[in-house]
C-alpha positions in Angstrom: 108.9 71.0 -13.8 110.1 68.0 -12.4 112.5 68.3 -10.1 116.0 66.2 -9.6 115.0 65.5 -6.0 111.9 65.1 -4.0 112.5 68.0 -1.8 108.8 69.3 -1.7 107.4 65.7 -3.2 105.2 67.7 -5.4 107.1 69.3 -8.4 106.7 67.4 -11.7 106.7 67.2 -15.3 106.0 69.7 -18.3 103.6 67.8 -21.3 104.5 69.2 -24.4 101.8 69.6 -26.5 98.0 71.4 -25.6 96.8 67.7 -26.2 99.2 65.8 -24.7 99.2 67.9 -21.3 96.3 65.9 -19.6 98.9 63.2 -18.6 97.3 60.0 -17.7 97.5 57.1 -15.0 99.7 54.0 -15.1 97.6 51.9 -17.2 99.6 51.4 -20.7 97.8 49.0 -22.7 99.6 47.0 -26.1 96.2 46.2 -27.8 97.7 43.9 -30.3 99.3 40.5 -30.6 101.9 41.6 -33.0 102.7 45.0 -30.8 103.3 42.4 -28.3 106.0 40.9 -30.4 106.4 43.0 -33.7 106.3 40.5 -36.9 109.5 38.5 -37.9 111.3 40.0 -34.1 113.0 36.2 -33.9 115.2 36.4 -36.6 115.9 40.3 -36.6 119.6 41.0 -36.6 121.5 43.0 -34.0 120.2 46.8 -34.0 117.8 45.6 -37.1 115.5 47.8 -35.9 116.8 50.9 -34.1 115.5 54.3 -35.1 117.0 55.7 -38.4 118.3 59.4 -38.6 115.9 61.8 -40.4 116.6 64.9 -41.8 114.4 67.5 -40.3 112.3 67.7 -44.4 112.1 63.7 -44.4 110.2 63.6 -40.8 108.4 66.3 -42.0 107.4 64.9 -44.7 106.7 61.1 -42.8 104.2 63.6 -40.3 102.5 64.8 -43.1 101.8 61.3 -44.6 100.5 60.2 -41.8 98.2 63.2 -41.3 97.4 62.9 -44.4 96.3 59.5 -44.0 95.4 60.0 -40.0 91.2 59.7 -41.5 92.0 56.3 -43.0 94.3 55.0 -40.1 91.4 55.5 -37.4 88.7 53.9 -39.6 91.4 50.6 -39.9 92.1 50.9 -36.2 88.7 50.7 -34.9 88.3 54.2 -33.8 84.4 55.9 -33.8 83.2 58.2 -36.0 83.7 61.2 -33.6 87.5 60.5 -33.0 90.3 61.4 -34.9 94.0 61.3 -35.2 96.8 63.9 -35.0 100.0 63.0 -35.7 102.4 63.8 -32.6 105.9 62.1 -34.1 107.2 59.6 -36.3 109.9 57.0 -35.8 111.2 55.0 -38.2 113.7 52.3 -38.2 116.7 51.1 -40.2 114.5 48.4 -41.5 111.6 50.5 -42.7 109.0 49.9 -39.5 107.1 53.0 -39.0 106.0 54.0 -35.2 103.8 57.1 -36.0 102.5 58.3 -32.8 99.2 59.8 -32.1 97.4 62.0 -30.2 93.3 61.8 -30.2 90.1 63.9 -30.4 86.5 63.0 -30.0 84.1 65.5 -30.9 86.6 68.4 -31.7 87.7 67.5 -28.0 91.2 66.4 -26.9 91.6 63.5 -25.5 93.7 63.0 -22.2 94.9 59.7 -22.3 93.7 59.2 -25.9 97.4 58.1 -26.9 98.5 55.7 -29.5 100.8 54.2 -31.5 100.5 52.3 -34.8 103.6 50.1 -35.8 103.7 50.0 -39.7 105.6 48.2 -42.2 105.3 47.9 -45.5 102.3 49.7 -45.5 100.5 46.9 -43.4 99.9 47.5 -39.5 102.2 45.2 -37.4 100.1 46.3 -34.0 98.7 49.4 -32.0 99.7 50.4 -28.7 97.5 52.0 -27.0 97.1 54.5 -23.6 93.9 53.8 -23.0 92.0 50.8 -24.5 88.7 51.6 -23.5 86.4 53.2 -26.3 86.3 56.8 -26.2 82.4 57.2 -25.9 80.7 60.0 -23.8 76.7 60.4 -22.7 76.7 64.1 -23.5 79.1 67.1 -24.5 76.8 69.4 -22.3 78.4 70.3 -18.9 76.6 70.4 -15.9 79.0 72.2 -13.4 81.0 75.6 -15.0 83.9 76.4 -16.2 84.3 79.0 -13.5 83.7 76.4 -10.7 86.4 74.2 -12.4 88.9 77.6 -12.3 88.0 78.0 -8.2 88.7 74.4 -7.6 91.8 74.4 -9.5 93.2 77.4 -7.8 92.2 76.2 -4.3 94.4 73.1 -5.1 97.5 75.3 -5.9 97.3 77.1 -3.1 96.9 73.9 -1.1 99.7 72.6 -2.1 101.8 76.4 -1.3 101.4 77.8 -4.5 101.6 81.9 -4.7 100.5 84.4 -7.2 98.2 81.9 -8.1 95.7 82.2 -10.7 94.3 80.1 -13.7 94.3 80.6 -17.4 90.9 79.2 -18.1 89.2 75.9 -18.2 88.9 74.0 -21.6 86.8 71.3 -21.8 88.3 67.8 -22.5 87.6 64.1 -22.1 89.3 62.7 -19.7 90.6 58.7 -20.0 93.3 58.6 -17.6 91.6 56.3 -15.4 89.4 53.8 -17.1 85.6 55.1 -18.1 86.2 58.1 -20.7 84.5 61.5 -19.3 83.6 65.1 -19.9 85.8 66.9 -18.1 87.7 70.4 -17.6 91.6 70.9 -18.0 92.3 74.1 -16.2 96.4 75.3 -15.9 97.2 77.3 -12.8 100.0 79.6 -12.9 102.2 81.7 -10.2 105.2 79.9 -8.2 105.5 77.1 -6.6 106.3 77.1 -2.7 110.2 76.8 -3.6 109.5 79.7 -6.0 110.0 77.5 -8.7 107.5 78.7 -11.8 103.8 76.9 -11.7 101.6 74.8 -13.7 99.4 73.1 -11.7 97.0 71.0 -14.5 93.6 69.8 -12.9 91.1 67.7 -14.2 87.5 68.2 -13.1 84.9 66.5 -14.2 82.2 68.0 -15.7 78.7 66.7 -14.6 79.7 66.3 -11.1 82.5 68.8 -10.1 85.0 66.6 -8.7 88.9 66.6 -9.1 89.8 63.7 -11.0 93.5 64.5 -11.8 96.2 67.4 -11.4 100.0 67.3 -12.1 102.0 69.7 -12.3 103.7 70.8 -15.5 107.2 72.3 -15.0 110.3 70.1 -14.6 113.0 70.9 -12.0 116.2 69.3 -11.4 119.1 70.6 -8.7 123.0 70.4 -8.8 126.0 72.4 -9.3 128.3 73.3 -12.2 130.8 74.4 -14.1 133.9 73.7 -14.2 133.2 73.3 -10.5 132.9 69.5 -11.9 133.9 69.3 -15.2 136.8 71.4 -15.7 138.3 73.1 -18.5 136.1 72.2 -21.8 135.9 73.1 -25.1 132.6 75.2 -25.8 131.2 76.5 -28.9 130.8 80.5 -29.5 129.7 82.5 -31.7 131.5 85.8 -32.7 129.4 89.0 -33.9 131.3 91.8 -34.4 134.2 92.2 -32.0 132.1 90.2 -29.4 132.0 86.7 -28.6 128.4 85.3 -27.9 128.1 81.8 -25.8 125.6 80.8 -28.7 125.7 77.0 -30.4 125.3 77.1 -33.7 126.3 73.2 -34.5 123.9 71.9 -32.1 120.4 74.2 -33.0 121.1 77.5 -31.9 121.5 76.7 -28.5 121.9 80.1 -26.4 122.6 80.5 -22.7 121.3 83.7 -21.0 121.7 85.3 -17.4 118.5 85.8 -15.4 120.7 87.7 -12.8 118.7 87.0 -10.0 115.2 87.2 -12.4 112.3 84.6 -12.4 110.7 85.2 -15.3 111.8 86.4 -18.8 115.0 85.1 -20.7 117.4 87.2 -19.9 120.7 88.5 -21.0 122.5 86.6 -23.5 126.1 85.7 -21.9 128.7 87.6 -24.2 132.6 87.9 -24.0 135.3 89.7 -25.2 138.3 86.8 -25.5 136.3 83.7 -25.6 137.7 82.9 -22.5 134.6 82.1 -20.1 134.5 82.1 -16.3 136.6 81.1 -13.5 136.3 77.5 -12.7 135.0 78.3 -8.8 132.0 79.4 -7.0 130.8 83.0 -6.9 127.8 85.0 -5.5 127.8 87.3 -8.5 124.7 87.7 -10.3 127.0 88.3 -13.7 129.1 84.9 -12.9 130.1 83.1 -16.3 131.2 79.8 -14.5 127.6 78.9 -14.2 126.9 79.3 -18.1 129.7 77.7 -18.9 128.6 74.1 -16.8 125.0 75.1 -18.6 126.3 75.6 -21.7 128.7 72.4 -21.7 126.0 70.3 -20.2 123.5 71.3 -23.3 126.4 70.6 -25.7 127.1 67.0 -23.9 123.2 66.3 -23.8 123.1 67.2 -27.5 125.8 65.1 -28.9 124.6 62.5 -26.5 121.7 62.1 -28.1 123.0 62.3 -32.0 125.8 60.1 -31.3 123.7 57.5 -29.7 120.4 57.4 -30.9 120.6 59.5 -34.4 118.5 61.9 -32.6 118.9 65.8 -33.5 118.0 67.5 -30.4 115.2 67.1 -28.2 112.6 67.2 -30.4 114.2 65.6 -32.9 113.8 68.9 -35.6 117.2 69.8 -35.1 116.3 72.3 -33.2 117.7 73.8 -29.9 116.8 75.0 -27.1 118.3 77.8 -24.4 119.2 77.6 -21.0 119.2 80.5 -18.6 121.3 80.7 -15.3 121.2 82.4 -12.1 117.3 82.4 -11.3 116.4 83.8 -8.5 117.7 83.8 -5.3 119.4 81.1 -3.6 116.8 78.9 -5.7 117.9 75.3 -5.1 116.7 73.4 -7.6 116.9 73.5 -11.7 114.4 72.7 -14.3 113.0 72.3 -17.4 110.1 73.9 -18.6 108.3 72.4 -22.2 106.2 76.0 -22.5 109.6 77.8 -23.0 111.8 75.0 -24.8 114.6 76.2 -22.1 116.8 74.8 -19.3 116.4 76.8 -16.1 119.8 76.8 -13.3 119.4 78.2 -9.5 122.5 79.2 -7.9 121.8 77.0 -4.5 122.5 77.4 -0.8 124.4 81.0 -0.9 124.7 81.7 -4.1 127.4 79.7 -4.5 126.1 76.3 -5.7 124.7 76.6 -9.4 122.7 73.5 -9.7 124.2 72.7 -12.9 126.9 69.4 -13.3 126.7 67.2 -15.9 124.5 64.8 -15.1 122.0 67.0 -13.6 122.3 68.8 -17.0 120.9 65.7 -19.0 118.6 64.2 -16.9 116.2 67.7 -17.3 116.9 68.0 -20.3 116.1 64.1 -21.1 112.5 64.8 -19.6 112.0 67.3 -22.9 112.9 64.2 -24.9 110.1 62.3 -22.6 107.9 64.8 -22.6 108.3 65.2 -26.9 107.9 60.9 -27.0 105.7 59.0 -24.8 104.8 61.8 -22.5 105.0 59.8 -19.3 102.2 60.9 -16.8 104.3 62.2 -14.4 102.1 60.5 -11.7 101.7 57.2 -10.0 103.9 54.3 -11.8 104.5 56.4 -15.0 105.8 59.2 -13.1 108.5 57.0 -11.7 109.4 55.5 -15.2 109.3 59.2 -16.6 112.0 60.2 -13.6 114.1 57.1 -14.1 113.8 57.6 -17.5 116.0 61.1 -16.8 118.6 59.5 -14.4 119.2 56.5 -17.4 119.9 59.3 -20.0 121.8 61.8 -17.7 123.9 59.0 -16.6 124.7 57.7 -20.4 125.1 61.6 -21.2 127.7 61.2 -18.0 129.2 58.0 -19.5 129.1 59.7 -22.8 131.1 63.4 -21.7 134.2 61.0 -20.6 135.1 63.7 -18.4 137.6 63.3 -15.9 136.8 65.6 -13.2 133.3 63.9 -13.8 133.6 60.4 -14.7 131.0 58.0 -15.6 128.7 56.4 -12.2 125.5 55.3 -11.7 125.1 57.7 -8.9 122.4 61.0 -9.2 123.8 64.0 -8.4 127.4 62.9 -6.8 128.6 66.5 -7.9 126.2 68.9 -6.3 126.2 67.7 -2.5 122.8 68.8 -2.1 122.4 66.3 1.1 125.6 67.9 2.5 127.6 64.8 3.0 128.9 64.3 0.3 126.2 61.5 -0.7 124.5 61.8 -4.1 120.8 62.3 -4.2 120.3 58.4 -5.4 121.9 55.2 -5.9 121.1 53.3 -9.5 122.9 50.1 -8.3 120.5 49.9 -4.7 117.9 52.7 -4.6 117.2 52.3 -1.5 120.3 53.4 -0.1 119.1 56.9 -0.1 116.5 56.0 2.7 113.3 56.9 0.5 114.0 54.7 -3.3 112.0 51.6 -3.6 114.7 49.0 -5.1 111.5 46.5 -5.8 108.4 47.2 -7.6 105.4 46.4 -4.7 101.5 46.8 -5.3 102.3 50.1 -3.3 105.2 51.6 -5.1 103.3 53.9 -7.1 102.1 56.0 -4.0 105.4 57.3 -3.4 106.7 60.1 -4.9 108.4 59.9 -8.5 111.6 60.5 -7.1 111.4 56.9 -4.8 109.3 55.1 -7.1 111.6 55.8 -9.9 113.9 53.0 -8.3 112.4 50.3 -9.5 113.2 51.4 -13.6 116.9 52.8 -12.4 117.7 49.3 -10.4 116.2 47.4 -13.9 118.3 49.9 -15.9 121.7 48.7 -13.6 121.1 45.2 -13.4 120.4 44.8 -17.4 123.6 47.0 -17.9 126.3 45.9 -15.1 124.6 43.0 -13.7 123.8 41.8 -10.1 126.5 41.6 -7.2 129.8 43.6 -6.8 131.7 45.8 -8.9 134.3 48.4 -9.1 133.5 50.3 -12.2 135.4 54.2 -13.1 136.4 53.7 -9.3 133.2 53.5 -7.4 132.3 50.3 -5.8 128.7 48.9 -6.3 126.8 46.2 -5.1 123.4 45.3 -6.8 120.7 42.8 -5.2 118.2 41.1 -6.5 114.4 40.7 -5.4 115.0 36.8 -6.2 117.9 36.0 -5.1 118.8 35.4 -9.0 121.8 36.0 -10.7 121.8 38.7 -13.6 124.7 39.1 -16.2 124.6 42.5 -17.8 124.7 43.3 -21.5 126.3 46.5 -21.5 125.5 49.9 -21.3 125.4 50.6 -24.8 122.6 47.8 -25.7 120.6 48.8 -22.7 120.2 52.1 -23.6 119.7 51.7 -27.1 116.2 49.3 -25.6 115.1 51.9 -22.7 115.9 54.4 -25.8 113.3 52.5 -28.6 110.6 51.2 -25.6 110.3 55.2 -24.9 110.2 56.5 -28.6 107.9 53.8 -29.7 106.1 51.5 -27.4 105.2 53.3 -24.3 102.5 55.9 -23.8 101.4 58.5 -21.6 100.0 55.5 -19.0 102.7 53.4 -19.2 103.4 51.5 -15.5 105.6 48.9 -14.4 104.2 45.9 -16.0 103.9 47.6 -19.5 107.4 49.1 -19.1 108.2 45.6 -19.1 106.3 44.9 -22.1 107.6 47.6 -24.0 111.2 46.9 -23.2 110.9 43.3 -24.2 109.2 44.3 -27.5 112.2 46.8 -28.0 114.6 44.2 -27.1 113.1 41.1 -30.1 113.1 44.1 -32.4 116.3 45.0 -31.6 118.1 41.9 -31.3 115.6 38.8 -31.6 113.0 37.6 -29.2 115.1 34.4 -29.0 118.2 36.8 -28.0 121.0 36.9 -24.8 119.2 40.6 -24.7 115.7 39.6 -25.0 116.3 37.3 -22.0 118.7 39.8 -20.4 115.7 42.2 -20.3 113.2 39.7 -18.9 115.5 38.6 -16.0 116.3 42.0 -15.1 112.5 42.8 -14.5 112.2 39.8 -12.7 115.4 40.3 -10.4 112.9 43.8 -9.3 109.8 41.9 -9.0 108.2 43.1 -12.5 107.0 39.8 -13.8 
């Protein structure tokens, strides 16, 4: 889970896949001149190379070529004789360029860390990015310490950090190349609740010749905020009828269902159901059967949806045109929201009182947005990448806010304005000057990846602003912002639109799993001369942004 806000500064992000759920370290590597700057970038027209769509049978179809041909790919790459390749996604663009991404094994093992990309065209390799560029090589595949220590140290850790019911599922081995220096380790998941009662999985990596804790994360996303029409007012939503009942079931946009936990913290609940299609009440109740909480849920899962096909060309968050659900009313008084990979569901708390569903718009897209990251790079939700993977959320929930063109919840680059978790009426952060919210770094420093994700996530939302808007002051949908700069520059913006259509392609096919500052940079600059030249007002655009936060 990852949480909206750092309220306990340990919640954190759910990995997708049993392979991908080793997260790594900050250390994204491009490994090849021409990933650097993809062949014939200069002369590439405007949006040349933005992701196609794909029916659900041609990506299907792309994954299995590449599978297929996942044998031959690692042989061309370099790769050892032990390792091999399985196809994670596929991404290609209007121009034909493949980005197939990978995850890796060595020895039957998964690799954490092991993360690649391989840009295609034309059947020839353009360049490989890589997570990790240090050859995946280990002295032995016998561990010394056991599995059972590796359990008892990851269930100490949980309980350190407040966890209860605690227990673990088991340890499997792994290599583990998060850090440098590829080694035999254990990946053991620990389960219970979290010290805000929010669900746990608590991932630790031990190593397994000497028994020391090289890693953990934990694997659930949280968000917080409020809903309804509390902040969006009276919307459209689509229903389906069965029988002489009215269920609050999306069939346009993948099935998406919203259920009622009523007061639960486990299981999915009731499915919300109507007799006159008419849903909720537009204010705040205690009720455990409230419908003005699924209907926020609900509209924000139908916003994030479009968001993303309208924009991108991408069909849910997998990109399989697939849906997921979102249940409301967890537990009690639960402050927080989140999204949880292991389920494919958005999870709502009702807040301070029962009265606050954590659900507005915005709050609504970013969680859902870290299922997109999660189902792409897979940002280690640690360190450097953990910042990137949070501001990655607040840049999508704030174009799904942009996008909604709501008027009782208009466009901002402010975090959270709606829910008044602070009590002041503040938002949680500030896009335009993190730092206004007393923790955000507005600057990347040698240091910034010790804070928690939440704060270090600045640096990425300030880059985001300034490449958009622009440095210095602006009134924009009403609210007045004023963006610095680390070097006193001055930045023009290039619009919204074009900024995130290159945060959108850096995610989806040039960063990985250890992705930091500096190769953020790199991966937004390649996305930006494949985009739009390297020679390009945007390519530029991009460079001084990074610049103007001290990424250079």
């Amino acid at each position: 889970m990852s949480p909206l806000y750092a309220r306990h500064k340990r919640t954190s992000l759910a990995i997708a896949t049993a392979v991908a759920a080793g997260a790594l370290l900050a250390t994204g590597v491009t490994t090849s001149a021409s990933a650097q700057t993809p062949a014939g970038a200069a002369a590439a027209r405007p949006l040349a190379a933005a992701p196609t769509t794909l029916s659900a049978a041609a990506r299907t179809t792309l994954i299995q070529q590449a599978q297929a041909g996942a044998t031959e790919t690692a042989q061309h790459i370099g790769l050892g004789a032990k390792e091999k390749l399985v196809v994670k996604d596929v991404v290609k663009d209007t121009d034909g360029t493949l980005h197939t991404r990978y995850e890796r094994t060595y020895a039957g093992l998964p690799v954490l860390g092991g993360d690649l990309i391989v840009h295609t065209k034309s059947g020839k390799t353009q360049g490989v990015t890589r997570a990790n560029k240090s050859a995946i090589k280990v002295a032995s595949l016998t561990p010394r310490v056991t599995a059972a220590k590796a359990e008892q140290q990851a269930v100490s850790a949980a309980k350190t950090l407040g966890s209860a019911k605690t227990a673990a599922d088991g340890a499997r081995k792994v290599i583990w190349a998060g850090d440098g220096k590829p080694v035999l380790a254990y990946e053991t998941v620990v389960g219970g609740l979290q010290d805000d009662g929010t669900p746990n999985q608590l991932h630790v990596i031990t190593d397994a010749a000497t028994g020391k804790k090289l890693y953990e994360y934990q694997g659930i996303e949280n968000a917080t905020g409020t809903g309804k029409s509390l902040y969006s007012g009276t919307v459209s939503l689509t229903t389906t009828l069965s029988g002489s009942t009215y269920q609050l079931s999306d069939s346009t946009r993948g099935g998406h269902k919203t259920y009622n936990l009523a007061r639960k913290t486990s299981g999915k609940g009731t499915l919300f159901t109507d007799a006159d299609n008419v849903w909720g009440t537009g204010s705040a109740s205690s009720s455990s059967t409230d419908q003005t909480a699924a209907v926020d849920a609900a509209y924000g899962a139908q916003e994030t949806w479009d968001f993303y096909k309208s924009t991108f060309g991408r069909s849910g968050i997998k990109n399989d045109g697939v849906g997921a659900y979102s249940r409301v009313h967890y537990g009690t008084q639960y402050v927080n929201a989140f999204w949880d990979d292991s389920c494919f569901c958005m999870t709502y708390g009702d807040g301070e009182g029962n009265v606050s569903p954590l659900t507005s718009l915005d709050v609504a897209g970013h969680e859902m947005s870290h299922g997109v990251t999660s189902n792409t790079a897979g940002l280690n939700y640690s360190g450097e990448s953990g910042g990137l993977n949070e501001a990655t959320s607040d840049i999508f929930g704030t174009g799904v806010e942009f996008f909604a063109n709501n008027s009782n919840d208009v466009g901002d680059y402010l975090i959270g304005e709606e829910i008044d978790i602070n009590g002041d009426g503040s938002p949680l952060r500030y896009m335009d000057k993190p730092s206004k919210d007393g923790g955000s770094a507005d600057y990347w420093s040698s240091t910034v990846g010790n804070k928690d994700v939440h704060y270090s996530s600045g640096v990425a939302n300030h880059f985001f602003y300034l490449l958009a808007e622009g440095s210095g002051s602006k009134t924009i949908n009403g609210v007045t912002y004023n963006s610095p700069t680390s070097n006193g520059s001055t930045v023009t913006g290039i619009g919204r639109a074009k900024a995130l259509q290159i945060w959108y392609k850096a995610l989806t096919t040039y960063m990985t799993s250890t992705t930091n500052y500096k190769a953020a940079r790199t991966a937004t600059l390649n996305a930006a001369s494949a985009l739009y030249g390297s020679t390009s007002t945007e390519y530029k655009a991009v460079a001084a942004a990074w610049s103007a936060v001290n990424v250079a």
